[in-house]
C-alpha positions, -999 to +999 in steps of 0.1 A: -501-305+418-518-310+387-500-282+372-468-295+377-473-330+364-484-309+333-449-290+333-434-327+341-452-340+310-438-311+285-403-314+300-402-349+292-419-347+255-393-314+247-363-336+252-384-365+235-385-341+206-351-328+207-333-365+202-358-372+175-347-338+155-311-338+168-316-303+186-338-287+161-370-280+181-373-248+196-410-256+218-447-257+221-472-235+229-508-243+251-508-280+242-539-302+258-529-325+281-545-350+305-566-322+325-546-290+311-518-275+287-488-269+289-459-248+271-423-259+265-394-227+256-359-243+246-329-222+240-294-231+227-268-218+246-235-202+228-241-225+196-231-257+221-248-285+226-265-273+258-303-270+257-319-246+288-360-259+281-385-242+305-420-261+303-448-244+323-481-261+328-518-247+333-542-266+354-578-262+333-597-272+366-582-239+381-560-215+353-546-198+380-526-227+388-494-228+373-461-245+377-430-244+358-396-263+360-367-256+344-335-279+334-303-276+310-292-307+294 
């Protein structure tokens, strides 16, 4: 569970980051949060205004717990 609400947490800061730069963020790697890290990919798609983000997060009380979600907004 803990790994998700990582992956939760990046998902939420990527499209934090993308209305503060108007689109130009492209991610983060191994970030510390709460009790773990987390990585966020984003991708444009075809030059629109469509952003596919996968954020993955790593549980540090077990690393081989890992959860990822994925949205396009």
């Amino acid at each position: 569970m803990a790994a998700l609400n990582l992956a939760e947490g990046g998902l939420h800061g990527a499209i934090a980051h993308l209305a503060g730069t108007e689109g130009d963020f492209r991610g983060e790697s191994r970030v510390p949060l709460g009790d773990g890290v987390f990585t966020t990919q984003i991708t444009r798609r075809d030059n629109l205004d469509v952003f596919h983000i996968v954020s993955t997060g790593i549980a540090s009380t077990d690393p081989r717990e890992t959860r990822g979600v994925r949205v396009a907004c």
